[in-house]
N, C-alpha and C positions, 0 to 999 in steps of 0.2 A: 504494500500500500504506500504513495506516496504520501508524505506528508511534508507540509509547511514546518523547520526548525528554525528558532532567533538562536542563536549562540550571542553571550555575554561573557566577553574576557576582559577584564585587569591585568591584561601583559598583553608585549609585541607579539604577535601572530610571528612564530616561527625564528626568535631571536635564541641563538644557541643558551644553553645553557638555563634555561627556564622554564615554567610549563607551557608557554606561547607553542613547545616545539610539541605539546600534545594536541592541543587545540588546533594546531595545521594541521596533524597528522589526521583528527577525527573529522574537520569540517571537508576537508577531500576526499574523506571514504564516505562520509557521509551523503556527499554528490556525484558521486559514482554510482551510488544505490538507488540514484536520481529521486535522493529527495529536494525541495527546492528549500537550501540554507541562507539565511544571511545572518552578520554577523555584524556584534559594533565592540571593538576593541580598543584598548588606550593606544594601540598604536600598531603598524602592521608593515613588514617586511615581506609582504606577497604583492602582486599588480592582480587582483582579483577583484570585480567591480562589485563581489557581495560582502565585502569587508568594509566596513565603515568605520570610522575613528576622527578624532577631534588631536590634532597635535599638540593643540594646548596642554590637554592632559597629560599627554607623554612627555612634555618638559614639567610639568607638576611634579610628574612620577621621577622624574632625572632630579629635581631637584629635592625632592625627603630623600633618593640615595645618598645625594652629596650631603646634606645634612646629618644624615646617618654617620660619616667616615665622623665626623666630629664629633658629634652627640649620641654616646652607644646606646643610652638611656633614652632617646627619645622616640616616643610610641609612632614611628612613621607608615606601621601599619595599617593601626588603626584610621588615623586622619587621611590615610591613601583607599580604605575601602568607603569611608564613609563620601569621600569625594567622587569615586567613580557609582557611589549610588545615586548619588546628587544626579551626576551627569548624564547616567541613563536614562533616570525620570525625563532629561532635558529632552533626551535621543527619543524619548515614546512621544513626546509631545508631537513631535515633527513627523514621528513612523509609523505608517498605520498598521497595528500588528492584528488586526479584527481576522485575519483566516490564520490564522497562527496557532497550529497544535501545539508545539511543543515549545517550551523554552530552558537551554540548559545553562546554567549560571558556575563560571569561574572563580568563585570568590565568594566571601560571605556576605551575602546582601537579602536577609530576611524580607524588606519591607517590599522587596522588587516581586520575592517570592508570592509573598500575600498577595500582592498585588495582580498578580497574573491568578494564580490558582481562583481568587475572589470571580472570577472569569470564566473558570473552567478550562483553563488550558495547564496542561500535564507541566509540571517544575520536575528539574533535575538538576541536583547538583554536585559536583566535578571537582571537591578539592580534599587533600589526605586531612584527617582531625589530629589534632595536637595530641600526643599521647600522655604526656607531663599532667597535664590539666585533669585528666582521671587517674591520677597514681599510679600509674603502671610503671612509671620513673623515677628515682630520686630527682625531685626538680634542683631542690637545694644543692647539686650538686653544679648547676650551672652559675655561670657567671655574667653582670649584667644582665640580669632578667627582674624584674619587679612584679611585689605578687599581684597588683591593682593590675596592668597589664595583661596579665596571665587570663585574671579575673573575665576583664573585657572581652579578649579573643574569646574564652571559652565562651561566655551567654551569648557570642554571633554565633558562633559555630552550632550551638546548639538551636537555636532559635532559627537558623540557615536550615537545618534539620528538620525540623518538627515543620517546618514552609514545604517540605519538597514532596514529594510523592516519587522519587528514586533519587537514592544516591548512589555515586559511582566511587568506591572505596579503591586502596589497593591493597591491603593487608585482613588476615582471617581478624585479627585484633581488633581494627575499625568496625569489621563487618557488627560483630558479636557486642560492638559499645553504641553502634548506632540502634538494634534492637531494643538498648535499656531504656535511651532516650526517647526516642519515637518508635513504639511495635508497628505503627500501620503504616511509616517508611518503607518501601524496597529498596534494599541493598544489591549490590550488582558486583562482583566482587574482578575488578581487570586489573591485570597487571601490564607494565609498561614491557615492551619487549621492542628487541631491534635485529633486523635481518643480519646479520654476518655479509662482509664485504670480502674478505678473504676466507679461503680456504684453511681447513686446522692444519692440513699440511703444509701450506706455505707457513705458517707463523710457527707453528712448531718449528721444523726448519730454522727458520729465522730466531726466534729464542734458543734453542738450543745451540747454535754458535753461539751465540751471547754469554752462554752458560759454559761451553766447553773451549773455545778458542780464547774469548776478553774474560774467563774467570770474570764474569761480573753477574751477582743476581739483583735483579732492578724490582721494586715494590713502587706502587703508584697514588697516592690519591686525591679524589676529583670530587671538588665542592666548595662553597665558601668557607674556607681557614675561620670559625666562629665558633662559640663554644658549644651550640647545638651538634655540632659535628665531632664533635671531642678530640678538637685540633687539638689543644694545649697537653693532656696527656697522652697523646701521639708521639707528639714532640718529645717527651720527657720520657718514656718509655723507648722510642728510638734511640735515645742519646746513650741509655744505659744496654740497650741489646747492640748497638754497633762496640760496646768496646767489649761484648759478650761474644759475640762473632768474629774477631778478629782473633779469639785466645782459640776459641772453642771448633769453628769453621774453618780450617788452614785452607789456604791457597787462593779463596775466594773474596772477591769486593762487594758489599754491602749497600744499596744506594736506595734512595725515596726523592720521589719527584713529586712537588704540592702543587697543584694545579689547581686555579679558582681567585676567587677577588678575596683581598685581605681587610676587610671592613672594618674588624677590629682592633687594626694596628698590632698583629701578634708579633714577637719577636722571634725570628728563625736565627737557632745556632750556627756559629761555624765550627766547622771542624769534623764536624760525623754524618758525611755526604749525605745532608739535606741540600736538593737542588729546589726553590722554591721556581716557578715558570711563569707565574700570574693566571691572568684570564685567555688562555689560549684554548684550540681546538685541540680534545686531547685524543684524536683517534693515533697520531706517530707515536705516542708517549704509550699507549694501550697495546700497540704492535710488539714494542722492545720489552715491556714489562712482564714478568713473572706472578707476581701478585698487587691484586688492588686490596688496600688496605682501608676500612674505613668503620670508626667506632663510633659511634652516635647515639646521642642519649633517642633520639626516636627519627624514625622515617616513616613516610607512605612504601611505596618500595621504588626507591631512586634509580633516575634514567641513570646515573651514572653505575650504579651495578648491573644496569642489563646491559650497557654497550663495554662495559667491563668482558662481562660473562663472553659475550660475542664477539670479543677479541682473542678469547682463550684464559684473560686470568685468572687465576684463582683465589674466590674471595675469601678475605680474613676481618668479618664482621660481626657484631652484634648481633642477637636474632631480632633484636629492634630493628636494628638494619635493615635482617632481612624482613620484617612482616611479618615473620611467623611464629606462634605461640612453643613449636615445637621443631628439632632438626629435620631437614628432609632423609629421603632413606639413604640415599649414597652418600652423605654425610662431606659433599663433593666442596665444602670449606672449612675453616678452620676459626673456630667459634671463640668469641670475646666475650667472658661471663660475664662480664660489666663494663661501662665505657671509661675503666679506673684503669690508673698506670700499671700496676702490678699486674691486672689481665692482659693488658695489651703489649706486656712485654713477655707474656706468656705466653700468648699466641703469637707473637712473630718466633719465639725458642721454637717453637711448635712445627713451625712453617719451614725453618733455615734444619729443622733433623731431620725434616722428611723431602729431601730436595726429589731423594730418587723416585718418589711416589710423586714426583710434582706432573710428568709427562702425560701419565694416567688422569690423573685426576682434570689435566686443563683441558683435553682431550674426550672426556664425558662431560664437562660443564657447556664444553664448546655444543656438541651435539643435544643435550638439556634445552638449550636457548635455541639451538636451532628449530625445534620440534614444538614448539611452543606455539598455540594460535596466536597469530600477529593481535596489537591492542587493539588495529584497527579493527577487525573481523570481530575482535570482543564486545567492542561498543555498537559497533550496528547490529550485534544480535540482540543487544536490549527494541531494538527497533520495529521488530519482526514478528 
């Protein structure tokens, strides 16, 4: 059946490193399945004429980032979601949405929510829930976070909920907290995935000289350097497991490449091959590495571990990380019991004894990800 879809996003349509790159990916599959979409986003990196956006906004949005590098405390969240509510109300004024079945919303915007369902058209909404905010994390373990803050996001998120008549989770964990909140919600449970561009035997191949010719093993990781990611005890556990590898691992080099924006102003040591790279494209840094490394007080389940997985590495994450309450069965990573130093220097020990099992192991994650229904095929079966 066709149907009439609005897509509402708070990010650039298709800007690396964001969810804009799922929003491309579902508003094309979604018109493929010729439904008729348009979209109004804070700003858009397509030449698509069903994409609408105001650039105003997207310099608002540039500017609470730069306010951000200065002010870590300040809530530019918040004032960033309640703006782009503002500005949609402005976008309805002018767009006649009168045959509009469906609308799915990027962001927490209750009032937008109400406001369509009050109408009878179907809401859906499209963003991972904070996991901190229901105890599933020591939050106090984070830094720069405030609990009035916390507070806030949590009553959108939930009230973004209890509006919607599906939400689109990525983890069993959201699935199972979205139930407590609202029962008469549907949850949709897709995970992000990403096609493989090379073959495992070429990258094999190509790590494995890495490994056997440059004695070098490279670990990776991709994301904002911020304490939600559990950069800082990364950092402090790397520092203690490279001079553990040098006594314990003979012949081999030991290396970590940080990939992502530094917003927090963290301090990168010298001295125990941390390569810090910024905000680059990390598919070359994913080709060369052996393992992505990434401990996190919580995630949805992050692109950056699925173009990981589909590069071959093999990850060394949290089960926050990954989304799941419990290991999968091939057990095809190497598990960080909390996103504390002492774990995470436990799991890179972990990683650097079992090199010889490393082959096997990137070699069924690679094929895992392969085999995976694409995200897109996951959201348009909500459709059908």
């Amino acid at each position: 059946m066709k149907l009439n879809i609005l897509i509402l996003a708070n990010t650039s349509i298709n800007k690396p490193g964001n969810i804009g790159v799922r929003v491309g990916k579902i508003l094309g599959a979604l018109e493929e399945d010729n439904h008729k979409v348009f979209c109004y986003a804070r700003g858009s990196k397509l030449s698509n004429k069903r994409i609408f956006h105001f650039p105003f906004f997207e310099l608002i949005g540039r500017g609470l980032n730069f306010t951000r590098l200065h002010l870590i405390n300040f809530n530019h969240r918040l004032i960033d979601s309640s703006i782009f509510e503002v500005s949609t109300f402005l976008f309805l004024f002018f767009y006649d949405f009168s045959e509009i079945d469906i609308v799915i919303c990027f962001e927490y915007m209750p009032n937008i929510l109400k406001f369509f369902r009050k109408r009878d058209i179907i809401t859906i909404t499209d963003i991972p829930i904070t996991l901190e905010n229901y105890k599933l994390v020591d939050y106090e373990l984070f830094s720069n976070n405030n609990l009035k803050y916390r507070k806030s996001i949590d009553n959108l998120e939930q009230a973004s909920i209890k509006n919607s008549d599906h939400v689109i989770c990525t983890n069993q964990i959201s699935q199972s907290l979205i139930k407590n909140i609202s029962p008469k919600t549907k949850s949709h449970l897709c995970q992000y995935t990403v096609e493989p561009i090379y073959s495992i035997k070429f990258l094999l191949k190509k790590k494995e000289l890495i490994i056997n010719k440059e004695k070098q093993i490279n670990y990776v990781f991709v994301g904002n350097l911020s304490s939600r990611k559990g950069i800082i005890p990364t950092i402090e556990a790397w520092a203690d497991f490279f001079i553990w590898a040098n006594i314990n691992i003979k012949n081999y080099c030991f290396n970590l490449k940080l990939l992502g924006k530094n917003n927090e102003n963290i301090d990168i040591p010298l001295g125990t091959n941390i390569e810090y790279l910024g905000f680059i494209d990390p598919k070359n840094i994913y080709a060369k590495s052996h393992f992505f490394l990434l401990a996190s007080f919580q995630e949805g389940y992050p692109k950056a571990l699925a173009e990981a997985k589909s590069f071959g590495c093999v990850p060394i994450t949290t089960l926050l990380t990954e989304g799941l309450q419990k290991k999968s069965s091939k057990n095809n990573f190497f598990n960080i019991k909390s996103p504390e130093k002492k774990h995470i220097l436990t799991a890179l020990k972990e990683s650097a004894k079992k090199l010889d099992k490393w082959h096997k192991m990137s070699e069924e994650i690679y094929i895992e990800e392969l085999n995976k229904e694409s995200y897109q095929n996951q959201i348009c079966s909500i459709f059908k």
